[in-house]
C-alpha positions in Angstrom: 0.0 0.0 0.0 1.7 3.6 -1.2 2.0 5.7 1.9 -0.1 9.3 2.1 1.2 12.1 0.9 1.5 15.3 2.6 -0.4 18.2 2.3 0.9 21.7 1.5 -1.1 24.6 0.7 1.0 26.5 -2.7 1.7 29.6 0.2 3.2 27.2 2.4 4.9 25.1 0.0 6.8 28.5 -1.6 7.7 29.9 1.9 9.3 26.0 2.5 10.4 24.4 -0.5 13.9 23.8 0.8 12.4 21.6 3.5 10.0 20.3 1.3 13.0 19.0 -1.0 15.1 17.8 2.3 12.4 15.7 2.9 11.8 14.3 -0.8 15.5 13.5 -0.7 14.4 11.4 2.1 11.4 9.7 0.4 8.4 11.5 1.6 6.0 12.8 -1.1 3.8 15.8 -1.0 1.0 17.2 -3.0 0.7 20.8 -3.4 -3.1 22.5 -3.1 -4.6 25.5 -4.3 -7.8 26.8 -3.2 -8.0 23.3 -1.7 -7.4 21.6 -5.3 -4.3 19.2 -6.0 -2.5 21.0 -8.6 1.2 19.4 -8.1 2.9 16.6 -6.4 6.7 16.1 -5.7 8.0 12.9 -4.9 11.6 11.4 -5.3 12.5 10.0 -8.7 11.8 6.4 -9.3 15.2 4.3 -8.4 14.3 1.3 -10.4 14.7 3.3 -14.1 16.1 6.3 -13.5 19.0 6.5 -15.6 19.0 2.5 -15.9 19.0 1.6 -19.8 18.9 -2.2 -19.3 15.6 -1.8 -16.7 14.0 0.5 -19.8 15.1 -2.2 -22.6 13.4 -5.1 -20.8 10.4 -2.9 -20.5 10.1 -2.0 -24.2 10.8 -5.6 -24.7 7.7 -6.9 -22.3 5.5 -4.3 -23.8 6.8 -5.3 -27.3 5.2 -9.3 -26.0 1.2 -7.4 -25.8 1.4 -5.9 -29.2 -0.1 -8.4 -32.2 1.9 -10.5 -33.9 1.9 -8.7 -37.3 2.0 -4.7 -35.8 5.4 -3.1 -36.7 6.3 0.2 -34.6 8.8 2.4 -36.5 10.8 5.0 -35.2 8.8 7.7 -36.2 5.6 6.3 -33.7 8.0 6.4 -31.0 9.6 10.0 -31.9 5.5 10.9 -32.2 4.5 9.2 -28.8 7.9 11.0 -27.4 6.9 14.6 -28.4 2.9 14.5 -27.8 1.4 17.0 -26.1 4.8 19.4 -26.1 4.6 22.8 -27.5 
């Protein structure tokens, strides 16, 4: 079970964001309000595949087992899936 994050109003969060990140760097998680509305969350980076390139191949390659047997993904899809949704 994920443990609960924190609650910060945006004011609060400003006026302490050093402590905020001390305590990240110690693997508690937060979520930021405004108006009483979740607008951000910071939590520590995932250790399993940050900056891992084996752990990300044999993910592409377990995703690459659910696709059909005849679909072919070029480069291009990827590039495409990669840059949707940036300005």
């Amino acid at each position: 079970m994920d443990k609960p994050r924190e609650i910060v109003g945006s004011f609060d969060a400003k006026t302490h964001f050093a402590e905020i990140l001390r305590q990240v760097e110690e693997g508690k998680e937060f979520d930021i309000t405004r108006r009483g509305k979740v607008i951000a969350s910071i939590v520590p980076p995932h250790k399993e595949n940050h900056g891992n390139k084996e752990n990300v191949f044999l993910l592409l390659h377990e995703l690459k087992k659910q696709l059909p047997k005849n679909s072919e993904i070029t480069i291009n899809d990827i590039l495409n899936w990669r840059d949707e949704g940036r300005p």
